[in-house]
N, C-alpha and C positions, 0 to 999 in steps of 0.2 A: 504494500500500500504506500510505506514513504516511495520506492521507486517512481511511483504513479506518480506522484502529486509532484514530483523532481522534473520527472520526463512528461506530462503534458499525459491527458487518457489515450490508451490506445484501444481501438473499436475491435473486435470478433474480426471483421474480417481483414484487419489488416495484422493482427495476432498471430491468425491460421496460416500464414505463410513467412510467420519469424525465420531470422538468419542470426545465428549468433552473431555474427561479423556487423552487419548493420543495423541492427539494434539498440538503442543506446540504452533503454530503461534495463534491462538485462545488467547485474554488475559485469560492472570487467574482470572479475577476474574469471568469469565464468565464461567470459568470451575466448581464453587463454588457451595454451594447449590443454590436452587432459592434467599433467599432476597438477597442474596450478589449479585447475578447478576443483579437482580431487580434497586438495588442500585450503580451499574456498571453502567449500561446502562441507568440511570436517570444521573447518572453525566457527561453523554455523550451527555446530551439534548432529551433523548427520554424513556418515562416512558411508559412502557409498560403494567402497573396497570390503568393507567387511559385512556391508549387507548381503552382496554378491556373493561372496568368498563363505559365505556362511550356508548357502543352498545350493545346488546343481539346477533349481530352476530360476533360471534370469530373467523371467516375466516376473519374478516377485516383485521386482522394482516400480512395478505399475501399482502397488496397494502402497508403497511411500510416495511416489508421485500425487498418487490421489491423498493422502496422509497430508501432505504440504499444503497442496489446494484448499480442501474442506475447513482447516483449520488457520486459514485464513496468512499461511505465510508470504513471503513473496512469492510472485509468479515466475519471479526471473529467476530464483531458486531450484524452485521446481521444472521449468526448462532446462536449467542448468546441470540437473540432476539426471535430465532425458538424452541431454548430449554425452555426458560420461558414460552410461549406457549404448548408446551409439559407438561411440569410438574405441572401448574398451572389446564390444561382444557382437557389433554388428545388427542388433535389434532394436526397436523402438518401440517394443510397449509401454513405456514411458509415455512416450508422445502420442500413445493412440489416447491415454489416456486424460492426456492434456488436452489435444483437440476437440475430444469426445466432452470433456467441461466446459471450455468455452460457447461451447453449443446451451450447455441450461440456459434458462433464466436468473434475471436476481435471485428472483421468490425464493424459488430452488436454493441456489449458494448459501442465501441467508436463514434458510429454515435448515437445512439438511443437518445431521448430524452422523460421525463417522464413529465403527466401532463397536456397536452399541450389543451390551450382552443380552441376550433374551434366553428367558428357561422356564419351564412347563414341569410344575410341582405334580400338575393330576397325569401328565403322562412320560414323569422322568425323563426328560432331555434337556439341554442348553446347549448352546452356541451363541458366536458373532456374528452379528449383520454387520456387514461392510459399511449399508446407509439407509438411514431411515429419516423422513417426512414425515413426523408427527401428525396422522391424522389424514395422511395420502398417499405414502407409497416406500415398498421397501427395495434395496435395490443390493446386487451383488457381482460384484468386479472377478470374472474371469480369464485368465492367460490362456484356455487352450484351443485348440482349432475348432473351424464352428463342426457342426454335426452335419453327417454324411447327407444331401438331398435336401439341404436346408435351404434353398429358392424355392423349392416347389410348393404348389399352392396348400396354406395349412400348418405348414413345417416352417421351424426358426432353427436359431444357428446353436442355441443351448442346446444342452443334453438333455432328459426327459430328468437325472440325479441333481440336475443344477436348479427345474423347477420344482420338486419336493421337494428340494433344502427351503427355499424359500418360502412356500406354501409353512411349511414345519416353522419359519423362523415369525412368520407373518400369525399364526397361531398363536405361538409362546407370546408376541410381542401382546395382544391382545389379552391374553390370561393375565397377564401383568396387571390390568387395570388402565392400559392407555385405549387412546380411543381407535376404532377398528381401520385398516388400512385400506383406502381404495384400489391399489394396481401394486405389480411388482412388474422390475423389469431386469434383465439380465446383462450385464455389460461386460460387452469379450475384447477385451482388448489385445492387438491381433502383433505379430514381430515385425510388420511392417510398416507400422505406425499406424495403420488402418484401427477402426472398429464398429462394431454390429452390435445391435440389442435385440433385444426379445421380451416380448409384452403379455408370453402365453402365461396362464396359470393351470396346474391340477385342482380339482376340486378336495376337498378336508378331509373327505373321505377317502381318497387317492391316499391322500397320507398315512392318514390312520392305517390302514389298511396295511402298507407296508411298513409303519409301523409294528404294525401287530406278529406278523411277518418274519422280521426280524427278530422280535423276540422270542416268538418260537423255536425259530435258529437257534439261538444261543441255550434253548434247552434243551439241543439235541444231544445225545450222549456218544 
């Protein structure tokens, strides 16, 4: 935000085609070669060598990208964090993930919250939702390829496992005592910088069901 107010507003679309090189709100050092940014963005609390270096999968990097964003850091940070990425592994789901934001609205930005634990006392489960809309929608950041046939009419790029989670997470969040969610949507952020959503839902029942399922499973002997 101080960047912003330094460097003059920059609009959506002239955002979605930053250069590090000609950008000024962007710090410099993150215009740098990689260790200098490296070494930027570790003095900024966030080392992007050892989040890497910590997983075999290098789309993690898209849940701190989105991490920086929702929580209102700079944006120039968090591009900055998409280029190391870049230059380090040759992927950009970083930047699918960045593009993919500057597409919300305010409303969005400023209600969203990231993170958020939800858990279901009457049917024993918890997890994290990646992002929830108090009151309109919850939403879940994927790195892996979309699903086989997913143009054809009907079919999205999620999994049918990435809409039960959600469905499951949209449930718990409810049992909690907040108020009940309108939509959920899938966000796949892709190594080419690209990304797709997905707007399907399972019905409760769906869940339940493989709920129930699974527990079964687990008393098999």
């Amino acid at each position: 935000r101080n960047a912003r107010r330094q460097h003059g507003p920059v609009g959506p679309a002239a955002r979605s085609s930053l250069s590090l090189r000609d950008v000024g709100w962007i710090p410099a050092a993150c215009r740098e070669r990689t260790p200098t940014r490296i070494a930027y963005l570790t003095s900024r609390g966030f080392n992007p060598n050892q989040r890497l270096d910590s997983t075999r999968d290098r789309g993690y990097i898209a849940h701190d990208v989105l991490e920086l964003l929702v929580n209102e850091a700079d944006e120039g940070i968090a591009l900055g964090v998409c280029y190391v990425e870049e230059d380090l592994f040759g992927t950009k789901y970083g930047r699918g993930v960045y593009d993919w934001w500057l597409q919300q609205n305010a409303t969005f930005r400023n209600r969203v919250r990231s993170e958020q634990p939800v858990w279901s006392l009457k049917h024993g489960y918890a997890g994290t939702a990646d992002l929830v809309v108090p009151g309109q929608e919850i939403l879940d950041l994927k790195t892996h390829k979309p699903a086989a046939g997913f143009t054809k009419p009907g079919q999205g790029p999620a999994y049918l496992g990435d809409l039960v989670q959600l469905r499951a997470y949209s449930l718990a969040w409810e049992e909690m005592g907040n108020a009940p969610l309108q939509r959920s949507r899938i966000v796949i952020a892709r190594s080419n910088g690209k990304w797709l959503e997905d707007t399907r839902q399972v019905p409760e029942s769906f869940w339940l069901k493989c709920l129930e399922m699974y527990q079964e499973f687990k008393n098999v002997k």
